[in-house]
C-alpha positions, -999 to +999 in steps of 0.1 A: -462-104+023-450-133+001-418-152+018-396-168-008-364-175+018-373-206+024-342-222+017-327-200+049-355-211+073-389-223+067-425-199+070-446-202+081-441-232+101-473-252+107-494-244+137-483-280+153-456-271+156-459-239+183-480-261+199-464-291+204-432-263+219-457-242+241-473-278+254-436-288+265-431-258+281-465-261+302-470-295+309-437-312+310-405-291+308-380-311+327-348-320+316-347-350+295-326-382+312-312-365+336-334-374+366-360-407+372-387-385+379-423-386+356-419-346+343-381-360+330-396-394+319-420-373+296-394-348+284-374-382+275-403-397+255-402-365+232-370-366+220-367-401+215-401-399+195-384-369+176-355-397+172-378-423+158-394-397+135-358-385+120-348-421+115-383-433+099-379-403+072-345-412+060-352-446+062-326-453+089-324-483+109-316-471+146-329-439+160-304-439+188-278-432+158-298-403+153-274-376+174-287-341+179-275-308+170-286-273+172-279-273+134-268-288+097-236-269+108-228-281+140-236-316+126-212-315+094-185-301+118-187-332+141-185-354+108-161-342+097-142-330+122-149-357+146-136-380+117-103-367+099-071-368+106-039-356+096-029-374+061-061-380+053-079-371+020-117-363+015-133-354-019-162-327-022-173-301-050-170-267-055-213-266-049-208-268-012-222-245+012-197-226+041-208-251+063-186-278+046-162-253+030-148-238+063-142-268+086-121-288+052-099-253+052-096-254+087-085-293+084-066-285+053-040-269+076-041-293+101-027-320+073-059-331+059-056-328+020-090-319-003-100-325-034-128-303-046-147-314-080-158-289-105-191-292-115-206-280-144-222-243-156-256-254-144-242-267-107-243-307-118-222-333-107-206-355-127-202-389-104-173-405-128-154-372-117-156-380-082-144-412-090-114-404-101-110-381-072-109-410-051-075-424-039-056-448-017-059-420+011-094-409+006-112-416+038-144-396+034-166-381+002-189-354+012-216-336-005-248-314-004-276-332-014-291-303-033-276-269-036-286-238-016-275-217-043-295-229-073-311-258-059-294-287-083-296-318-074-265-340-064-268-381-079-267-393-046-273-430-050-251-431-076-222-415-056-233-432-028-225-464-044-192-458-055-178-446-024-191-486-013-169-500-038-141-478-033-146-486+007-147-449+018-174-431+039-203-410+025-217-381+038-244-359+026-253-321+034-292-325+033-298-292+048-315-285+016-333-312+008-342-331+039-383-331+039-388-316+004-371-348-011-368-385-005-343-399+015-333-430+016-296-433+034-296-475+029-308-472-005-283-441-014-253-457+005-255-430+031-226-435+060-232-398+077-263-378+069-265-341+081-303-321+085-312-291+099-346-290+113-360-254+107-362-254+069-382-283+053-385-300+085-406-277+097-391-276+131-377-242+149-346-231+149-319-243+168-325-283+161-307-304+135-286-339+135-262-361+122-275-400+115-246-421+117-245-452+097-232-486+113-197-478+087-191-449+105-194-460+139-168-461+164-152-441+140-162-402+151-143-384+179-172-360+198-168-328+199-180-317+231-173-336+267-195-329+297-224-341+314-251-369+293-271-380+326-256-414+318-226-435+333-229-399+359-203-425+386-170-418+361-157-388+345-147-405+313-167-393+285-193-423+275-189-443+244-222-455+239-244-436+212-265-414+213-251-402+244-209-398+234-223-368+213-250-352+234-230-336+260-249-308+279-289-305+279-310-306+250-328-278+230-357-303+245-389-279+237-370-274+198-372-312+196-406-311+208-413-287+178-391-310+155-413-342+162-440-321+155-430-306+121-417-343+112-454-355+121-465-330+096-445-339+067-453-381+077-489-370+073-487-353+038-457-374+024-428-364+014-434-371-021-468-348-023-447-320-007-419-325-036-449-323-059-463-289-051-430-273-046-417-286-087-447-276-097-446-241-085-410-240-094-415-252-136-443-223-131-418-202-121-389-212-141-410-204-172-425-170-168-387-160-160-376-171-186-401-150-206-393-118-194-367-102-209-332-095-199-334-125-171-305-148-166-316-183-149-284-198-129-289-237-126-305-264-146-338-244-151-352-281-146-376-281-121-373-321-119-338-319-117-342-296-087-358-284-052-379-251-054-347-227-053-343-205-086-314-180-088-313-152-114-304-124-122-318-093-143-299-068-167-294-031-156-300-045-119-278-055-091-288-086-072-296-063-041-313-037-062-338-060-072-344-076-042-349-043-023-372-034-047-393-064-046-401-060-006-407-024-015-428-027-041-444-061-041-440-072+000-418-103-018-388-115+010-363-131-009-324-132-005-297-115-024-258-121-029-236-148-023-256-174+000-229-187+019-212-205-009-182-188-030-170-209-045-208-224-059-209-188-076-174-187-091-182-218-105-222-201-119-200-169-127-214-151-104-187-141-083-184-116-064-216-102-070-239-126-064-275-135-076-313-131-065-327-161-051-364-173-048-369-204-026-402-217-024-422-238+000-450-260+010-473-228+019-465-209-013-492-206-042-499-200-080-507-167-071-473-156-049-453-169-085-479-146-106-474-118-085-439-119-082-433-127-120-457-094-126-428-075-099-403-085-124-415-079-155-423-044-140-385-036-130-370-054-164-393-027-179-373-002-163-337-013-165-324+024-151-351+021-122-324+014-095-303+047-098-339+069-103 
């Protein structure tokens, strides 16, 4: 089998990372802060050192900023929900996944007003666009730092510093990109970053957070009340991060996993892991775009992109190829729409969709040669799907 979903959820994940969950389980399970005993001491120690491991890959200055999340979803929803208001305005593109798309609709008719960029054919961001997006009422810019649909990369730091001078907030989507690119959130002008933990984090499903920048502090309204094992003598709701937007217990043994996948990725580097991954993808990328009848979506830059490739072949629908690659090669991939609409109306490839490869850490030369041999196989027979 050759897995190329990786831009839906990581795998393999390393073997630390099982580990690290099953050793939680066994040896110290408790619940985290909520008692004084030593089996909830040691549960505490693990998420905060999953904490300090979040922070110290996005260079972020306070891991207690770093609030946890089952996922980028959850996360995005309590920025932006937890931040706007009626009469508001927020800018974003048309690039964005569900994730951001659905909560702005919902606050659209709440009173919130959006402004969505259009980005070019191959999914870039012009920054000067967003720029004059901005206006008196903006309160909040937000953006995927890469795309889950053809893996383009947003100008970040250059975004990042306009929204400074323009005095409005800045938060990125790095569901994509968080682990397989650098981060810097200082250096970018970051207010609100968003990560989910089980793709290039390495972590399991069910993790994720939201690192909230001293700008946007005091700022966010939570979006769950409850219990936090903290201030337990009153039932107001404390203010005091990261506990105002923790209510209710921990996915504690997923954080255990998280700290270990973020070990991993501190012991290879960030930037070695970028490495392998382009250079599989401009491997990629060119034997696609010697077979004939292919349609690369995206830059077709593997520099100017993570490892996720989109395409589509003549004579074929999306599904119909990527049926036939699990039948006839063992290659997992995903077909259709991704999650983002309005990305594809924007690639013209709406409603139909495309095939997408994305590629990780634990992929090889010889996954891309087999799979490009797959394809040149089916573009050979462009009838094949109705035989």
């Amino acid at each position: 089998m050759i897995y190329f979903d990786n831009a839906a959820t990581s795998w393999p994940k390393p073997d630390c990372v099982s580990a690290a969950m099953e050793r939680f389980l066994r040896e110290h399970g408790a619940n985290p802060g909520r008692s004084g005993h030593a089996l909830s001491i040691q549960a505490g120690r693990v998420v905060f050192d999953a904490r300090e491991r979040a922070a110290r890959l996005f260079h972020f200055d306070d891991p207690l900023a770093v609030v946890f999340t089952k996922n980028a979803t959850e996360a995005l929803n309590l920025a932006l929900q937890g931040l706007l208001a009626p009469g508001d305005h927020v800018v974003t593109s048309v690039m964005e996944h569900n994730s951001v798309l659905r909560p702005l609709r919902f606050l659209e008719g709440r009173g919130v007003s959006v402004t969505r960029v259009a980005c070019a054919a191959d999914g870039t961001l012009d920054p000067d666009d967003v720029a004059r997006s901005i206006s008196s009422s903006t309160r909040l810019v937000v953006l995927s730092h890469a795309s889950n649909v053809v893996g383009t990369l947003c100008p970040i730091g250059a975004i990042g510093k306009l929204a400074r001078e323009h005095e409005v907030l800045f938060c990125v989507d790095a569901a994509q990109s968080a682990g397989a690119h650098p981060i810097d959130m200082e250096a970018m002008g970051i207010d609100l970053l968003a990560f989910t933990g089980h793709k290039s984090l390495y972590g399991p499903q069910g993790t994720g957070g939201l690192c909230i920048g001293e700008r946007a502090r005091g700022r966010l309204r939570p979006l769950l009340y409850g219990g936090t094992g903290s201030a337990s003598d009153s039932d107001l709701h404390p203010e005091f991060l990261p506990d105002c937007f923790e209510a209710g217990t921990l996915n504690a043994v997923g954080l255990a996993g998280l700290a270990a996948g973020l070990a991993f990725i501190e012991e290879r580097s960030v930037e070695s892991i970028r490495q392998h991954e382009t250079a599989l993808t401009a491997r990629l990328i060119a034997g696609l775009r010697a077979i004939p009848g292919i349609g690369i979506l995206g830059t077709a830059d593997a520099a100017r992109q993570t490892a996720v490739v989109s395409f589509n072949l003549d004579g074929w629908s999306c599904s119909e190829v990527a049926s036939a690659l699990e039948e006839n090669a063992g290659i997992c991939c995903r077909a259709g729409l991704h999650c983002a609409p309005l990305a594809h109306r924007q690639l013209g490839t709406f409603p139909e969709g495309a095939v997408r490869f994305s590629l990780g850490l634990f992929n090889t030369e010889s996954d891309v040669t087999t799979a490009l041999d797959a394809l040149r196989e089916l573009a050979a027979h462009p009838k094949g799907a109705q035989t």
